[in-house]
C-alpha atoms as one frame of an Amber mdcrd trajectory, in Angstrom:
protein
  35.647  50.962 -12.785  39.225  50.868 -13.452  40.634  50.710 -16.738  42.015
  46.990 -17.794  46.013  46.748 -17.976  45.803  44.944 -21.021  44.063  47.846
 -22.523  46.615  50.963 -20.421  49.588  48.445 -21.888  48.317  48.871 -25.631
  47.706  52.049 -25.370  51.453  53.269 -23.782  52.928  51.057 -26.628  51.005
  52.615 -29.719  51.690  56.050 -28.054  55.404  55.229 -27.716  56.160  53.474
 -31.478  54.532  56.464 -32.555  56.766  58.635 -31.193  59.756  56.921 -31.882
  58.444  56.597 -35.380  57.626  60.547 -35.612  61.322  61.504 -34.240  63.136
  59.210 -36.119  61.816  60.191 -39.056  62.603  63.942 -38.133  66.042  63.368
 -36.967  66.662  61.197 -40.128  65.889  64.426 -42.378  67.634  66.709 -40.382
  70.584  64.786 -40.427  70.473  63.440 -44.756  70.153  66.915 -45.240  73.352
  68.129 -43.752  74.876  64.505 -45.556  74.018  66.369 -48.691  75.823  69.192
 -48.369  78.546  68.622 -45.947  81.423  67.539 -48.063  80.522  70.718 -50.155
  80.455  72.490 -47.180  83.441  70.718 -46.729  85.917  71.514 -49.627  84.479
  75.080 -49.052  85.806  75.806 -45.861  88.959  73.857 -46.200  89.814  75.327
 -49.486  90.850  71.676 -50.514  89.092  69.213 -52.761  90.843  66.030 -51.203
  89.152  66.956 -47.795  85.660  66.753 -48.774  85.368  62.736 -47.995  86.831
  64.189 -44.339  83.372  65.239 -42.583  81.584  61.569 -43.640  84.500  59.883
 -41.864  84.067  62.648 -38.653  80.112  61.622 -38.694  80.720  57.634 -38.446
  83.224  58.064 -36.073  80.818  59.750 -33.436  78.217  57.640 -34.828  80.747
  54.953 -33.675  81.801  55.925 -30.641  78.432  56.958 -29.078  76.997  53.863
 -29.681  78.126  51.316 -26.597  78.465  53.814 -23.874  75.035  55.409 -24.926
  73.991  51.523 -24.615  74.935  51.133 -21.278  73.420  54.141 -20.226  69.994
  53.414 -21.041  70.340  50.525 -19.382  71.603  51.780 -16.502  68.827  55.196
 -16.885  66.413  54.329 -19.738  65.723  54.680 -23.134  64.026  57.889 -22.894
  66.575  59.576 -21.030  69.353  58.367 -23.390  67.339  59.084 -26.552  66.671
  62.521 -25.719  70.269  63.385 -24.947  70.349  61.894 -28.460  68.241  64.689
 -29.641  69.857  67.352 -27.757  73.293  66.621 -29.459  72.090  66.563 -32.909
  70.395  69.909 -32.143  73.817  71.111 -30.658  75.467  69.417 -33.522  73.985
  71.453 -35.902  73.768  74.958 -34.503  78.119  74.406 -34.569  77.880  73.485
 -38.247  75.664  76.820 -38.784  78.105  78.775 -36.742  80.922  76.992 -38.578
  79.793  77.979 -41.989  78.925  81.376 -40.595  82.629  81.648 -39.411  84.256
  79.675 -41.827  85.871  77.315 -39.607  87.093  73.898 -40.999  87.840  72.523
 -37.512  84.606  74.046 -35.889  82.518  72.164 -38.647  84.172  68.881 -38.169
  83.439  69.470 -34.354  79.660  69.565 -35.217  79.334  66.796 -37.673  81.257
  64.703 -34.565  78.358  65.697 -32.684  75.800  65.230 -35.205  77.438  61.852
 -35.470  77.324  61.202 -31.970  73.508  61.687 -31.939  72.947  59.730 -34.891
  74.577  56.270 -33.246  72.285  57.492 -29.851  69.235  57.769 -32.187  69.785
  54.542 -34.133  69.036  52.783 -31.196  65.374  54.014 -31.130  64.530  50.768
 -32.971  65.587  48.543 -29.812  62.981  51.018 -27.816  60.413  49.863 -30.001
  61.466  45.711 -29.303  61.146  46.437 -25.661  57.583  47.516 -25.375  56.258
  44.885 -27.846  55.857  40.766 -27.355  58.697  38.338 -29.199  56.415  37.494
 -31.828  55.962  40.970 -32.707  59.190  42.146 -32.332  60.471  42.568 -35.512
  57.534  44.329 -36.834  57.804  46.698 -34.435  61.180  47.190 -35.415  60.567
  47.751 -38.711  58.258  50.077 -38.279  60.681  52.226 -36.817  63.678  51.621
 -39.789  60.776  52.312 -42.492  60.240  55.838 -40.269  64.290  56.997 -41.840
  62.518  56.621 -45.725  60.874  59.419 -44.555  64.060  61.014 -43.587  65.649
  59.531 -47.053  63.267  61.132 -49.141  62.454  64.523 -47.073  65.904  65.299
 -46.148  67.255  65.489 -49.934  64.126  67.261 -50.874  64.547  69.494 -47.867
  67.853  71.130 -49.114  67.139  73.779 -51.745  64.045  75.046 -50.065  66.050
  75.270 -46.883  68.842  76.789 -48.779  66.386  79.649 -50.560  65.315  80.716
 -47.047  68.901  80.992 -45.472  69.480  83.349 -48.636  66.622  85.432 -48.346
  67.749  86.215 -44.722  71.159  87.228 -45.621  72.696  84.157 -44.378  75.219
  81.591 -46.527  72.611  78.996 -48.547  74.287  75.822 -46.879  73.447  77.042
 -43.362  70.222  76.682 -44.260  70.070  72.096 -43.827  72.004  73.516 -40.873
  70.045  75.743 -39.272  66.827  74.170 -40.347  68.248  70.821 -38.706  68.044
  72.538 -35.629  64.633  73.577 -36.092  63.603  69.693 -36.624  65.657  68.292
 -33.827  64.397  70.739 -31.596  60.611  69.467 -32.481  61.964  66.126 -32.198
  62.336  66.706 -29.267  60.027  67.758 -27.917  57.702  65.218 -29.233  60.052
  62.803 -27.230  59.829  64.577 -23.758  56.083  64.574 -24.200  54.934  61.420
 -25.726  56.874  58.714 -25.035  55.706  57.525 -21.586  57.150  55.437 -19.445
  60.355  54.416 -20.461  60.136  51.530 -22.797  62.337  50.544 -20.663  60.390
  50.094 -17.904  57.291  48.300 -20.278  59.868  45.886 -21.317  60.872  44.740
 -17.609  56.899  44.057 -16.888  56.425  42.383 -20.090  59.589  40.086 -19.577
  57.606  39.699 -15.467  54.583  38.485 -17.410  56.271  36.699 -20.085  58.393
  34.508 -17.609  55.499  34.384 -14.824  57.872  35.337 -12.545  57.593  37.080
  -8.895  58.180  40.472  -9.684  60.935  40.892  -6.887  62.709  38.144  -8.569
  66.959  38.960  -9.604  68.223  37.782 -12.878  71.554  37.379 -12.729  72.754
  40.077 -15.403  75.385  38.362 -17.682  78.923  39.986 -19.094  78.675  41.932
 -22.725  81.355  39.131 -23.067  79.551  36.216 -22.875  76.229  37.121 -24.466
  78.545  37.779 -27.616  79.541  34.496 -27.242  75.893  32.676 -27.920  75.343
  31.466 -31.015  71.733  33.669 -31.617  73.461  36.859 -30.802  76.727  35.907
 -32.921  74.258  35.499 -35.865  72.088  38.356 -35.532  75.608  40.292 -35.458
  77.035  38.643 -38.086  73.527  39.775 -40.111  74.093  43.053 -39.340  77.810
  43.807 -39.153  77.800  42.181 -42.735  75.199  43.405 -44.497  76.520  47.070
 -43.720  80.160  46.262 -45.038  78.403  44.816 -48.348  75.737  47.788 -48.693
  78.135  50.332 -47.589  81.400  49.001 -50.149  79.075  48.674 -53.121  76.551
  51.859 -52.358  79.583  54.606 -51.700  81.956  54.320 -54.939  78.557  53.407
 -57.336  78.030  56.910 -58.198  81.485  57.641 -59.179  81.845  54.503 -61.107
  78.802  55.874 -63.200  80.123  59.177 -63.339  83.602  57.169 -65.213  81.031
  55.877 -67.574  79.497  59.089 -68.369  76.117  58.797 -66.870  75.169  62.046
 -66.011  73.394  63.147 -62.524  70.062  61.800 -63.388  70.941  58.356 -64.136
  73.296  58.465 -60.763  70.523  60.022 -59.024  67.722  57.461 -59.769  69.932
  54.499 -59.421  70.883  56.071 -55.576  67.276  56.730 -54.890  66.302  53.336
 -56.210  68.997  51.799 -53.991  67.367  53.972 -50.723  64.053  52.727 -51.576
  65.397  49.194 -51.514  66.860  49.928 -47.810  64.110  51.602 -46.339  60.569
  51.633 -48.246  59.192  48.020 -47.690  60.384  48.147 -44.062  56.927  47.528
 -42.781  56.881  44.103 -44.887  60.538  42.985 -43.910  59.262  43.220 -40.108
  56.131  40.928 -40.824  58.122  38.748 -42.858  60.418  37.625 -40.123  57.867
  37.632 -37.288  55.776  35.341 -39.421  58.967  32.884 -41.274  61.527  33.427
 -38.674  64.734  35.429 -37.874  67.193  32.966 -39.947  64.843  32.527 -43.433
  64.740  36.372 -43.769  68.590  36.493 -43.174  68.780  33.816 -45.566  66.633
  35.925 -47.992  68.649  39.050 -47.154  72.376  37.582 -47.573  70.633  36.041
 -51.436  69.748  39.308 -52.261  73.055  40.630 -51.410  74.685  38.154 -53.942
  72.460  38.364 -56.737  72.346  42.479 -56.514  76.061  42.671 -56.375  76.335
  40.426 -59.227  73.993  41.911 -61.243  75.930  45.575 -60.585  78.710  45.186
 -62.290  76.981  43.291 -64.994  76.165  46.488 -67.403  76.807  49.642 -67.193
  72.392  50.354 -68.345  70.758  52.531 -65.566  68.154  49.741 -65.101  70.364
  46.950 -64.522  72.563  49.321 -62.020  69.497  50.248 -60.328  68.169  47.081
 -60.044  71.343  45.519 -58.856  71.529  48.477 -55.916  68.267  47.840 -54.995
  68.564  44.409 -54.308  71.621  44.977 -52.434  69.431  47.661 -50.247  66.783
  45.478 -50.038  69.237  42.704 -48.700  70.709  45.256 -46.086  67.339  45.741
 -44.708  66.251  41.796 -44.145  69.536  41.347 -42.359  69.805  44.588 -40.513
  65.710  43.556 -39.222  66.460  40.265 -38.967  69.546  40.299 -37.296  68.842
  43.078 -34.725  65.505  40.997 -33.856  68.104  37.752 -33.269  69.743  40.383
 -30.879  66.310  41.615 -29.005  65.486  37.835 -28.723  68.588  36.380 -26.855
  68.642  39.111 -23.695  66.232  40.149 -21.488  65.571  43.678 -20.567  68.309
  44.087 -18.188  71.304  43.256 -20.668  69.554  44.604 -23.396  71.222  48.362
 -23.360  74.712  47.196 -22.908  74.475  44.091 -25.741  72.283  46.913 -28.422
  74.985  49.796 -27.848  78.230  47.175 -28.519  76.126  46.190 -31.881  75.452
  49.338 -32.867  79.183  50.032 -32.156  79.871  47.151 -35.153  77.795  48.043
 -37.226  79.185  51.078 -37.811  82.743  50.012 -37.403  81.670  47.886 -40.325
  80.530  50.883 -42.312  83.328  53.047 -41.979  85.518  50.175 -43.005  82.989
  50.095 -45.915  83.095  53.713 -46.785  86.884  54.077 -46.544  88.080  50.802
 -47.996  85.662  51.365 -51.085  87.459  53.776 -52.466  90.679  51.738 -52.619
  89.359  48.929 -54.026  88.062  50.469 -56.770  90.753  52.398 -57.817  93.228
  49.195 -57.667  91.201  46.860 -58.263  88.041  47.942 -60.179  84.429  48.045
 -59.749  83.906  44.249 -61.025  85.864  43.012 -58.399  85.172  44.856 -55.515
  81.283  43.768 -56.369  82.602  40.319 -56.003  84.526  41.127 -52.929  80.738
  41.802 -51.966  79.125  38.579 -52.872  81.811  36.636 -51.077  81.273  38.675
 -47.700  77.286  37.819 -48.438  78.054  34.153 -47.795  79.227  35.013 -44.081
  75.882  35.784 -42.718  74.348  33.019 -44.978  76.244  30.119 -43.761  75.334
  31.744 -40.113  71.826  32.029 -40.354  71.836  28.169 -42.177  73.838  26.939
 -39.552  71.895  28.814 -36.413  68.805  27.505 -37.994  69.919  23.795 -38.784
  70.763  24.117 -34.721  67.614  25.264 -33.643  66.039  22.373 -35.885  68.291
  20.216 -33.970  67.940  21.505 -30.535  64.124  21.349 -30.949  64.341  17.448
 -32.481  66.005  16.522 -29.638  63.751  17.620 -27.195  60.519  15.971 -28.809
């Protein structure tokens, strides 16, 4: 008796989320752990404090430039091909920065952290692997499943650092080639967990499900439409909007929030749990944010999200108390993460499988334009301007992907009263 499809189908997409859930959450640690110490690492090597910012910068950039080309090539080859080349450059990435710290070379270690950054905008897109092999309705859970994997990553990866550190030492070896050295160690499992588990492509789950979906002949064409104009429809301009803007917001208020504190004389604790508070609120209720817009709908939890934004980035620069700042960064991570859900299920939901690689990698691409114009603008704006009023700079952004997820939703309310 053969086995029922429905039942084979299940099973490949439980085995798959799981994967992508296991190596994102690996990759995420190796990869906050070198975050930690790389602008140490940093002003070490290049003998110069005003350098230490550099490495971030060389990270986004790869992150940046990875991200539309390795888009298009999973289209063109499939996710699992494209996310394992992922995992191959972060465990290249990382052997340089070992080597680099090993040889003290400034320009070798920006070299690696390119790389590493290179993975990192490959591996981002593991959350679109999850949306293919999953239905529309579940989409965003699925998702979210996958984001809430990197609070693993946020909490191990920190965590990870001393230990890794100690063992570097005992071996004769620098201490911060340890979160180098031991990032190779995780990528390389990560790995191999890929190669093994996650089968078929999602890729190839998504084009059946889309053949069942549309009750289409299987030999049917779709006419594949331009990057171009799928950026020009209204869902995918809002789910863009959601993300691209809720990353400038996070990013501007999250990277100067620590030295602001540190002006105020709030010493490493106080920074520490407000930052940690503010990770929580991006990646610990994940699993809920995914449920939440499967269940009330892609606009409402943008809505929710770009709200969020406001009030945390009001409430910031409110008081200088550790429990106001951390509850003002939290809601402004907890904002990030219903637009970045929401918005990247708009995405999933306006292409079908074919586009789907080309559309997800040009996203990706903005969203982290949008946080290295974050990271490096932040810096400015507080120095000339002052932490008050770049947190209102911040609120006023929020309204962006508000008035876009009210007005895509007023026209779907439209479009749908028409019809009846």
């Amino acid at each position: 008796m053969s086995i029922p499809t429905t039942f084979d189908y299940e099973v490949a997409t439980r085995r798959i989320i799981g994967a992508l859930f296991v190596t994102q959450s690996l990759a995420s640690a190796a990869i906050i752990a070198n975050i930690a110490v790389n602008a140490i690492a940093g002003a070490q090597l290049s003998g110069n404090d005003a350098l230490a910012g550099l490495p971030a910068t060389l990270m986004l950039a790869g992150a940046a430039l990875s991200a539309y080309p390795a888009g298009r090539a999973m289209q063109r080859f499939g996710r699992r091909p494209g996310l394992l080349v992922g995992m191959v450059l972060g465990l290249m990435g990382m052997l340089i920065d070992g080597v680099a710290v090993l040889s003290h070379s400034f320009l070798l270690f920006l070299g690696g952290l390119f790389v590493v950054g290179m993975a990192r905008g490959i591996i981002d897109q593991s959350r679109y692997a999850a949306a293919d092999v999953v239905s529309p309705e579940r989409r965003a859970g699925a998702i979210s499943t996958v984001v809430f994997a990197s609070t693993i990553g946020a909490v191990g990866g920190p965590l990870l650092v001393g230990p890794l550190g100690q063992v570097a030492a005992a071996g004769g070896l620098p201490e911060l080639t340890g979160p180098m050295f031991g990032g190779v160690a995780l990528f390389a499992i990560a790995t191999l967990v890929m190669f093994v588990f996650m089968r078929p492509d999602p890729r190839t789950l998504a084009l059946r499900l889309n053949v069942q979906t549309t009750t289409a002949d299987a030999t049917t064409v779709v006419p594949v439409r331009s990057v171009g104009t799928i950026l020009r429809l209204p869902l995918v301009r809002a789910g863009l909007v959601s993300m691209v803007l809720g990353q400038v917001v996070m990013v501007l208020v999250m990277s100067v929030t620590s030295l602001h504190m540190s002006h105020h004389a709030h010493g490493l604790d106080s920074i520490s749990l407000v930052i940690g508070t503010h990770t929580f609120g991006m990646f610990g209720l994940s699993m809920f944010t995914g449920r939440i817009a499967d269940r009330l709908g892609r606009p409402l939890t943008i809505i929710f999200g770009a709200l969020m934004l406001i009030v945390g980035t009001l409430i910031a620069p409110a008081s200088l108390l550790t429990p106001w700042l951390a509850l003002g960064l939290f809601l402004v991570g907890l904002g990030w993460n219903f637009c970045y859900i929401a918005g990247s299920a708009l995405v999933a939901d306006a292409i079908v499988p074919s586009e789907r690689g080309a559309v997800q990698g040009a996203s990706d691409l903005l969203v982290n334009l949008g946080s290295a114009f974050g990271s490096l603008s932040s810096g400015f704006i507080l120095a000339g301007l002052g932490y008050l009023l770049l947190c209102l700079i911040g609120a006023v952004l929020s309204l962006i992907p508000l008035s876009a997820a009210l007005w895509w939703g007023r026209s779907v309310r439209q479009t749908v009263a028409a019809a009846d």
